[in-house]
Every structure is written in structure tokens, then in C-alpha cells.
C-alpha positions as CSV (number, residue, x, y, z in Angstrom):
1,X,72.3,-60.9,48.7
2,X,70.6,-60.7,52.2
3,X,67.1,-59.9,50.1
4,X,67.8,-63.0,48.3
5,X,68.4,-65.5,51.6
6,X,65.4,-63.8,53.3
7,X,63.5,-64.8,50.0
8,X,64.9,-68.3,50.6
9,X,64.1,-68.9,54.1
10,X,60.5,-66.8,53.5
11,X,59.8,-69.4,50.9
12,X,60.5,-72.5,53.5
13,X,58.4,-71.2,55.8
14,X,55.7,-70.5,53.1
15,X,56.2,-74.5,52.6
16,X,55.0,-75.4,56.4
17,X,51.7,-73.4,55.6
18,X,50.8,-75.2,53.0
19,X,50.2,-78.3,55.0
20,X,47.1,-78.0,56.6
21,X,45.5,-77.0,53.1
22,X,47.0,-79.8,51.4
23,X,44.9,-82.6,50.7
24,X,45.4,-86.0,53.0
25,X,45.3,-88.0,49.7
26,X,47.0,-91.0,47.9
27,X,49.6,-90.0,44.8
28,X,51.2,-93.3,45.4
29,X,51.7,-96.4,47.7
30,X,54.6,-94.4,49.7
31,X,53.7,-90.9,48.9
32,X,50.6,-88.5,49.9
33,X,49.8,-84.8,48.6
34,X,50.8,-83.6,52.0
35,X,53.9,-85.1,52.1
36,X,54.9,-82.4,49.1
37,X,55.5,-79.3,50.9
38,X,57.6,-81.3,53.7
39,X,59.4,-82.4,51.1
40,X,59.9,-79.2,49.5
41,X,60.4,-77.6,53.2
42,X,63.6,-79.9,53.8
43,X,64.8,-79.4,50.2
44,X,65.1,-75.8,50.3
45,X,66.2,-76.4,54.4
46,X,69.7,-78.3,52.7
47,X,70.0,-75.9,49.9
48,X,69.9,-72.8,52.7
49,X,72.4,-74.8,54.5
50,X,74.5,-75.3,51.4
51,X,74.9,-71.4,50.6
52,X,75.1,-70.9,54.2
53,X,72.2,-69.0,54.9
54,X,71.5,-70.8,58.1
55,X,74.1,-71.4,60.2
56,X,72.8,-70.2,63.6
57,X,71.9,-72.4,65.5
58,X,71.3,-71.9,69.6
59,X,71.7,-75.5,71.3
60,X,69.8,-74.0,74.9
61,X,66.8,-72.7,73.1
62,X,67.0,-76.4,70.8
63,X,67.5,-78.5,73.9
64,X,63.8,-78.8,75.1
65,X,62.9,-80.5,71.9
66,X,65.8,-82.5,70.6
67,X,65.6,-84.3,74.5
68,X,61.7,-85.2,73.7
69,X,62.3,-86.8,70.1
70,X,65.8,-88.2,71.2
71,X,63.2,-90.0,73.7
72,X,60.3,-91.0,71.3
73,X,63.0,-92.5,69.1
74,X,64.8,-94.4,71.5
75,X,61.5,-95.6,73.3
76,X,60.6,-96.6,69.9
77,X,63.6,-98.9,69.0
78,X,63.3,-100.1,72.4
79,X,59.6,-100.9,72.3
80,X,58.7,-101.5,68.5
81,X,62.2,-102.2,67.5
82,X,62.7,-100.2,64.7
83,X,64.1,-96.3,64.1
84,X,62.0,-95.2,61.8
85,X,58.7,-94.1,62.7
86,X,56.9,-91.0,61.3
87,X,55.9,-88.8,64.7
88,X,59.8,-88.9,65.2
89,X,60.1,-87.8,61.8
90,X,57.8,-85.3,62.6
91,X,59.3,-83.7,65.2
92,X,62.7,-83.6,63.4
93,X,60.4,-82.1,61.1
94,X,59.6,-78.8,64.2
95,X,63.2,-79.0,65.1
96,X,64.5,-77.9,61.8
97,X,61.6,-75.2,61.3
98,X,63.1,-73.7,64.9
99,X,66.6,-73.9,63.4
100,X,65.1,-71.9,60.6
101,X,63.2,-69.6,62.1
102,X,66.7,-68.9,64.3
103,X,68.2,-67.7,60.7
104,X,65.2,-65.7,59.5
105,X,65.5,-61.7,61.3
106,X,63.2,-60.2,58.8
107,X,61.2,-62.9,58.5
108,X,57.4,-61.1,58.1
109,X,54.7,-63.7,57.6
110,X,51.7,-61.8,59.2
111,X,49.8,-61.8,55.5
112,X,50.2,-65.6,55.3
113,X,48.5,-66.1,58.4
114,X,45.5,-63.9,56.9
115,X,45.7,-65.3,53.5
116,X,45.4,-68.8,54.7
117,X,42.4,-67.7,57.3
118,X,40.5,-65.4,54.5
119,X,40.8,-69.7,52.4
120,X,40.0,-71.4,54.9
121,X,36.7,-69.1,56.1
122,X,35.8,-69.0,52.5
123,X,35.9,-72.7,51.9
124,X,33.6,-73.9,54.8
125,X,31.6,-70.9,54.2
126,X,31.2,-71.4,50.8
127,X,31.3,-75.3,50.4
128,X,28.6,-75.6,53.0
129,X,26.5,-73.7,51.0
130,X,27.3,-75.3,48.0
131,X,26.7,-78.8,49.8
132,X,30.3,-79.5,47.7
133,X,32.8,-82.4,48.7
134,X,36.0,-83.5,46.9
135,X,35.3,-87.1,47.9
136,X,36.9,-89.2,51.2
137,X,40.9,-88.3,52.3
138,X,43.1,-91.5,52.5
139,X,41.7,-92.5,56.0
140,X,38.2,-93.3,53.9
141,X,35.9,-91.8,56.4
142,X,35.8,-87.9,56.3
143,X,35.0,-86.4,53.0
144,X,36.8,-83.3,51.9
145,X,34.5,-80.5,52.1
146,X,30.4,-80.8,52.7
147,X,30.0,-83.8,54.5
148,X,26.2,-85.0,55.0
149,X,24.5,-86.8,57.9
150,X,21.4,-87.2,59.2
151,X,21.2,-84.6,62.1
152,X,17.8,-83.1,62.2
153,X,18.8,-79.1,62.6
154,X,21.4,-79.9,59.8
155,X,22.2,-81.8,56.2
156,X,26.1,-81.8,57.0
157,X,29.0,-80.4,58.3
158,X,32.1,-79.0,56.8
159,X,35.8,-80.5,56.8
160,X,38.4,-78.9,55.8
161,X,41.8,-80.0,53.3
162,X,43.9,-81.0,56.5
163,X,43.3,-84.5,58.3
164,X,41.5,-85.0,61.2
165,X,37.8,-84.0,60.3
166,X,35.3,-81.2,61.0
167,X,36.6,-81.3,64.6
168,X,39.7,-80.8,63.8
169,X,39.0,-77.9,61.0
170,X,37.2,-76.2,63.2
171,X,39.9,-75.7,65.8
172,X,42.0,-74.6,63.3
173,X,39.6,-72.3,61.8
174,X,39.3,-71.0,65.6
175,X,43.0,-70.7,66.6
176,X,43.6,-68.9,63.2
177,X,40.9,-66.4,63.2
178,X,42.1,-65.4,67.1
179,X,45.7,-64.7,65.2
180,X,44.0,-62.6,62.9
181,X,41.5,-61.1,64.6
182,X,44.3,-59.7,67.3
183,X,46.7,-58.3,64.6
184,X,44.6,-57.0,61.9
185,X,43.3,-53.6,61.3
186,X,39.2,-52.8,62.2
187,X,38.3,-53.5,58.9
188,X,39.7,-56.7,58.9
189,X,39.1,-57.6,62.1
190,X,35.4,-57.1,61.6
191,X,35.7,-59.1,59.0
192,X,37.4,-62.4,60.4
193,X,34.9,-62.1,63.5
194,X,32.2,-62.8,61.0
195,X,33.0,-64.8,58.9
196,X,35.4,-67.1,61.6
197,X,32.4,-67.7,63.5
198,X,30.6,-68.8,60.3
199,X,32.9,-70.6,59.2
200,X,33.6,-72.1,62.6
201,X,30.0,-73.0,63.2
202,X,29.6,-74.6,59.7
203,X,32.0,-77.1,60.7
204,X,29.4,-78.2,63.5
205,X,32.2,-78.6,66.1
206,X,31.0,-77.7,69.9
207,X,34.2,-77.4,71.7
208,X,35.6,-75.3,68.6
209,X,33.1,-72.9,68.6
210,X,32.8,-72.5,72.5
211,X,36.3,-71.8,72.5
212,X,36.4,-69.1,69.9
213,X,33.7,-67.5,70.7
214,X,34.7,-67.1,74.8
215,X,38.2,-66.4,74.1
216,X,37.1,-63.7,71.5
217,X,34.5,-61.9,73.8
218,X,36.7,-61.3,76.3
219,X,39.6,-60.1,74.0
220,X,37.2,-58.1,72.6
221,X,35.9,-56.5,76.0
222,X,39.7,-56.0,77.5
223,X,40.1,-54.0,74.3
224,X,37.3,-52.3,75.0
225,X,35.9,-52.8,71.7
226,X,32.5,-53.0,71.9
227,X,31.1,-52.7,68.3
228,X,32.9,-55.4,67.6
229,X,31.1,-57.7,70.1
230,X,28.1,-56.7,68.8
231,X,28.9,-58.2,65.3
232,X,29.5,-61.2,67.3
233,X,26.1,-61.2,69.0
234,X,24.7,-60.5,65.5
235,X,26.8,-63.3,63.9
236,X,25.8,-66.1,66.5
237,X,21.7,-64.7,66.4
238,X,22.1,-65.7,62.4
239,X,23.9,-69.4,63.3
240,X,20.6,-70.0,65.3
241,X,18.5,-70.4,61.7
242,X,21.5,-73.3,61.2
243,X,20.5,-75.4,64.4
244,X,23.1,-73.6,66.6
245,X,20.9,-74.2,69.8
246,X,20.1,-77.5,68.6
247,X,24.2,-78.6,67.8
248,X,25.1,-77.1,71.6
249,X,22.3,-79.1,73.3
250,X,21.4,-81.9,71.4
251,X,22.9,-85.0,73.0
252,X,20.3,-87.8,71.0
253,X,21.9,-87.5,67.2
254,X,25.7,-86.5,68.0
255,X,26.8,-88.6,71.9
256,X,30.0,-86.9,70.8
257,X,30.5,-85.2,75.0
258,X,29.4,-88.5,76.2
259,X,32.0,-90.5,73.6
260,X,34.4,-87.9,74.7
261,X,33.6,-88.8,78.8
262,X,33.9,-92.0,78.2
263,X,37.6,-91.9,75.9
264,X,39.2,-89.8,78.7
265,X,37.4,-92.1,81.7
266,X,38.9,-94.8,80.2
267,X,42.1,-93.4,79.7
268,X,43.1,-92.7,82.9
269,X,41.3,-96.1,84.5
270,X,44.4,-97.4,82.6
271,X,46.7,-95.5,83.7
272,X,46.0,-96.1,86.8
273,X,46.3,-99.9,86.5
274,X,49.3,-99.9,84.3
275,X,52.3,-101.6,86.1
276,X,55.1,-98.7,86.7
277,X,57.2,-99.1,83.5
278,X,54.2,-98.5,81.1
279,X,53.3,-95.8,83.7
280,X,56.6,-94.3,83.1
281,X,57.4,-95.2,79.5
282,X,54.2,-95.8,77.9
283,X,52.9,-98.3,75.1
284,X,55.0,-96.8,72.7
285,X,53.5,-94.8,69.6
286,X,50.7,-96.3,67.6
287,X,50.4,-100.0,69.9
288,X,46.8,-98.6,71.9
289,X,43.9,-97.3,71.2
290,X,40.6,-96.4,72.5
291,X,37.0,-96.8,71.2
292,X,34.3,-95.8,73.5
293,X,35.3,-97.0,76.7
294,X,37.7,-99.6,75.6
295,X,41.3,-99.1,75.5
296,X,43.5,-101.6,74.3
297,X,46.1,-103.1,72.1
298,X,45.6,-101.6,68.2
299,X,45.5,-104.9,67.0
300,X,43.0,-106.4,69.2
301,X,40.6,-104.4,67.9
302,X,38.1,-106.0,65.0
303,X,39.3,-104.5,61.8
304,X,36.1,-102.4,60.4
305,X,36.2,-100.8,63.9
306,X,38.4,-97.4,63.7
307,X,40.7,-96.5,67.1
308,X,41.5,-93.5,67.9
309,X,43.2,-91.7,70.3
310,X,41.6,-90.3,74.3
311,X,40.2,-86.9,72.1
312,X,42.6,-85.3,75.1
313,X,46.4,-84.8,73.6
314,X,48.1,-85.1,77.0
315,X,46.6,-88.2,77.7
316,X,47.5,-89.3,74.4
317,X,51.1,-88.1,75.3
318,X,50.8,-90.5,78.5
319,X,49.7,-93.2,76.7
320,X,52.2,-93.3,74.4
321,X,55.2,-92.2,76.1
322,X,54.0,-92.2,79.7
323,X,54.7,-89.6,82.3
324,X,58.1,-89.3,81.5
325,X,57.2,-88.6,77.9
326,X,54.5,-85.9,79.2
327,X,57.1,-84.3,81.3
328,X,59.7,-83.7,78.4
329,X,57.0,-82.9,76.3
330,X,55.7,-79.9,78.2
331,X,59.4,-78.8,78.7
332,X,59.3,-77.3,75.4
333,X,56.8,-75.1,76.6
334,X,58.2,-74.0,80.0
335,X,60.2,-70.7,78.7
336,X,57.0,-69.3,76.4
337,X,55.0,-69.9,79.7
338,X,57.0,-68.2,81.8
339,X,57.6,-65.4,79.9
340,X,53.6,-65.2,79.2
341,X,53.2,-65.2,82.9
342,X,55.8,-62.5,83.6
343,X,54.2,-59.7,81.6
344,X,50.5,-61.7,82.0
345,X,48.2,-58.4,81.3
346,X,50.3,-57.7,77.8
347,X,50.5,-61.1,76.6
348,X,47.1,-61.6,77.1
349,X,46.4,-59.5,74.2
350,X,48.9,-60.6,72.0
351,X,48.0,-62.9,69.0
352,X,50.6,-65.1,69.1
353,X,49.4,-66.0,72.7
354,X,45.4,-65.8,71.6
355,X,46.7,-68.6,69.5
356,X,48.7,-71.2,71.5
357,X,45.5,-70.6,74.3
358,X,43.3,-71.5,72.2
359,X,44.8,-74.5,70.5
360,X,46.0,-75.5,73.9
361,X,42.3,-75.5,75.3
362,X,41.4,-77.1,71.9
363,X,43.9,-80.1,73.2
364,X,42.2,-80.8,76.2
365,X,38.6,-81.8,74.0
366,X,40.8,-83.7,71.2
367,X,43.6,-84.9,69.6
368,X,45.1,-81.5,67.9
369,X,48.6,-81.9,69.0
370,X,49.1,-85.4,67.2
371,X,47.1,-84.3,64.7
372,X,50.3,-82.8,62.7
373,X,48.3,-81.4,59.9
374,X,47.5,-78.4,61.7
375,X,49.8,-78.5,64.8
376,X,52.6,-77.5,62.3
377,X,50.9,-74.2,62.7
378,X,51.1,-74.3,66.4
379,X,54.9,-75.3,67.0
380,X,55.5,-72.4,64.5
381,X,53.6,-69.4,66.3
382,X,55.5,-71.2,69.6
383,X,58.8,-70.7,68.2
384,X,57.8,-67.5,66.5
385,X,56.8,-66.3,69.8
386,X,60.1,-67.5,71.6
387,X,62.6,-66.3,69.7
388,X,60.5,-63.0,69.9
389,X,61.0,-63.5,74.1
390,X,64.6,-64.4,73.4
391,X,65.2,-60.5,71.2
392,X,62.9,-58.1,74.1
């Protein structure tokens, strides 16, 4: 019987990792491919409740994140007025996956995390050299797979299954190869060194790439693993015959740091000139956005033009739900930091942590956190990770 609700719970989980390798696509008016496995997720989530193979649930561990989307839906009804709005949805969405995880003792999911990296790799490695795409996702701008442009060192750039674009593939192609890299055997870990960075690289994203490779070098030279940095030397001299040089310092084809500069700039001109309630509260989710160096009401904008968010999730945060928002937001962080802090030297090794760095940093240059296609993965190796702090 216990083998049978681990199975159960195990399978739930195995739901939540589908969704960054789900396509963002159309079935119908009111239902996408990546709405599936949520579905799925909360369908086997009410049948584990029904035969009572989660019932644990611990309310101080709970609290950080039931105050924050208590908040976002409350702000919602009282700016937008109207309850239902899909990033609360979302974050119901986390809350039950903690509740899960809570039930799940023998959960072991270290192989998922390694078979969805050795995909992922293989996909941008493979499409890219296939020049292969599976046409434009629902937002009708990135294609799925091989997408071409007219970059002198390049013909295109990969993206990945999950929304967001190359940008945000490559950050997850980063933050999942640092998991793997940090809990696999040598074999294995030679392996996700090279072909991560490939894989990174061919997604043409700077900050991505940056990040993976700094974070990597100096795991790798804590650990005193020194072979292994020479693969990544010898990995990054092959990206040079695919414009590597050229991606990191070209500033004529791309503007992306300078559209970047500008986003953020903007973003926090406004907030210093909101009045003290929108400074407190926020705009409320989805009412601004930001194009260059504009930032304004979503509707204002002409309608072939495409806002986005600051390409900064914190500042996205603000804007949204203001500083109060920020604040209860990073309170579901506070007892993973601390505890990451308290034994600093051996979390800095551990892959859980290599993760949640990484994609934090990856935050900073974009908009990963909202981007819920592959922040799923981040909220779970959080909770992981702090129900692991909660058992030492």
C-alpha cells in the first residue's frame, strides 16, 4: 500500500515536469497543451486526497505563500474587480505542489531532473543543427525550435517547448544542467558540462550563458575538479566557430543589453513618481507594461506593438503588486536563505542551491519568475530543498 501512494504522489510530481516541455500551443479557445499536465497534476492531487494519501499539511512552513496569493487575489478584486485571474491560479497551483511534496518521504526524482536535461540538451543541440522548427507557440512570435534571423555570426537561435523564447530556454537549460552537473556521477557530469554549454550557447542567450558558465567554473574549482574545467575551456574554444565572441560583443545586430538598460531605467523612473498607493500596492497584474523606455497602461499601447514586462522579475513584482507585494513575495524565501547562509561553505556546493542561484541571478536579466513555464521548476527545488532544511 505505501509503494502504491508513493507511486501516486511520484506520478503528480512527474506531472509538474512536464510543463516546461509542453508545447505553449492552442487545442481550443479555452484550453492550451500546457494546461494538460496542470490539469492532470490537480486531478491526481484530489484523488491522493480522496484515499488519504495526503493529509499532512504544516500551516508555518505554508504561511509565507498562502499570505502572498491571499494578496495578489485580493489586490486583484480590488483593482481589476474580478477573482479570477490566472498568476493567482498559479500560485495556488505552487501551494498545492508544497502540500504534496509535505506527503511524499520517499519521494526520489533525481533521474527526472537528468532525463528532462539529457531532452532538453538534445533538442537545442540537435534542432540547431538540423535548422528544424515546429512553427510559432500561441503568442505568434517565437517559433518552436530553430528560429532564423539575420545576425551575421549566426542563421538562428534555438527555443525551446516552454514559453518565453530562446532567453528564457536558455536559463532553463542553465539552471538544469547546474542540478545535474552537481549531483551526477563523473561520467555524467562530463557529459552535461558539454553538452549544457552547447546547448546553452545555441540558444544565443548572453546572460544565460554568462551565468552557467561562471557559476560552473567556480563549482568546479571549489571541487577541485580540474579536468572537468578543462572540458569547459575545450567546449567554449568550439562555440567560437558559432560567433561566440561575436554574440558576447556585438551590440549592432542584437541592442538586447541596451533594450534591457533601458526596460529597467524606465521601470524604476516610475516608481519613483508613482503616488504612494501604487508605490505600495502596484498597478495590479497584467494593467502595465514596458516597451523600450516606455512604461505604461497595457492598453495604451498600439496593438501590433508587444509589451512586456522590465526583463528584471523583482521589478516586475513591484510593478504589479508594489513594495508590499515584493516584500511578501521574498518572504517565501527567507527560511531557504537563512539556512543557506548558516552552513554557507556546504550549501554552496549543493545542487539544489546551484539551482535556485542560478535562476535567481537569471531573474535579475529577465522575466523567469513570471515566466511560469519553467519557474514551476524553481518553486519545486525551493520546496524540495526546504522541507529537506525542515528533516536535518
Amino acid at each position: 500500500m505505501v509503494k502504491f501512494k508513493d507511486k501516486l504522489i511520484y506520478f503528480q510530481v512527474f506531472f509538474a515536469f512536464l510543463i516546461p516541455v509542453t508545447p505553449h500551443l492552442y487545442i481550443s479557445e479555452n484550453l492550451q497543451f500546457d494546461d494538460i499536465p496542470v490539469i492532470l497534476f490537480f486531478l491526481l492531487f484530489l484523488y491522493n486526497v480522496y484515499l488519504k494519501n495526503i493529509k499532512i499539511i504544516y500551516f508555518n512552513q505554508l504561511l509565507p505563500i498562502l499570505i502572498f496569493t491571499a494578496y495578489i487575489f485580493i489586490q486583484n478584486i480590488l483593482i481589476n474587480e474580478n477573482f479570477l485571474f490566472t498568476e493567482g491560479f498559479r500560485y495556488l497551483f505552487y501551494t498545492v505542489l508544497f502540500i504534496t511534496l509535505f506527503n511524499a518521504k520517499n519521494l526520489q526524482i533525481d533521474h527526472l531532473f537528468k532525463y528532462l536535461t539529457i531532452f532538453i540538451n538534445i533538442f537545442s543541440i540537435l534542432f540547431f543543427t538540423l535548422q528544424i522548427n515546429f512553427g510559432t507557440d500561441l503568442y505568434d512570435y517565437w517559433r518552436i525550435g530553430f528560429n532564423e534571423n539575420k545576425w551575421i555570426f549566426t542563421d538562428g537561435r534555438m527555443n525551446g517547448l516552454q514559453a518565453g523564447g530562446p532567453n528564457a530556454f536558455g536559463g532553463l537549460i542553465a539552471s538544469l544542467n547546474l542540478y545535474c552537473i552537481a549531483s551526477s556521477n563523473s561520467f555524467f557530469t562530463r557529459f552535461f558540462i558539454i553538452s549544457g554549454i552547447l546547448a546553452c550557447f545555441f540558444t544565443y542567450s548572453r546572460a544565460a550563458l554568462i551565468i552557467l558558465v561562471f557559476v560552473l567554473i567556480i563549482y568546479l574549482f571549489i571541487s577541485k575538479k580540474f579536468f572537468e574545467i578543462f572540458l569547459v575551456t575545450i567546449t567554449l574554444l568550439l562555440t567560437l566557430n558559432f560567433g561566440l565572441l561575436e554574440r558576447i560583443s556585438s551590440e549592432e545586430e542584437t541592442e538586447g543589453i541596451q533594450d534591457r538598460i533601458q526596460m529597467q531605467s524606465a521601470t524604476i523612473a516610475d516608481l519613483s513618481q508613482r503616488n504612494l498607493a501604487n508605490s505600495l500596492f502596484g498597478y495590479g497584474h497584467g494593467n502595465f507594461g514596458i516597451i523600450r523606455d516606455e512604461v505604461k497602461p497595457t492598453l495604451d499601447f498600439e496593438e501590433n506593438l508587444r509589451p512586456t514586462g522590465p526583463h528584471n522579475s523583482f521589478l516586475f513584482i513591484i510593478l504589479d503588486y508594489g513594495i508590499m507585494g515584493l516584500f511578501l513575495f521574498l518572504l517565501i524565501f527567507l527560511n531557504p536563505f537563512l539556512k543557506f547562509l548558516n552552513q554557507f561553505k556546504h550549501n554552496l556546493l549543493k545542487s539544489e542551491y546551484l539551482f535556485l542561484g542560478s535562476f535567481v541571478a537569471l531573474a535579475l536579466t529577465g522575466d523567469f519568475i513570471q515566466n511560469h513555464s519553467i519557474s514551476v521548476l524553481f518553486f519545486l527545488v525551493l520546496f524540495i530543498q526546504q522541507i529537506s532544511n525542515q528533516n536535518e
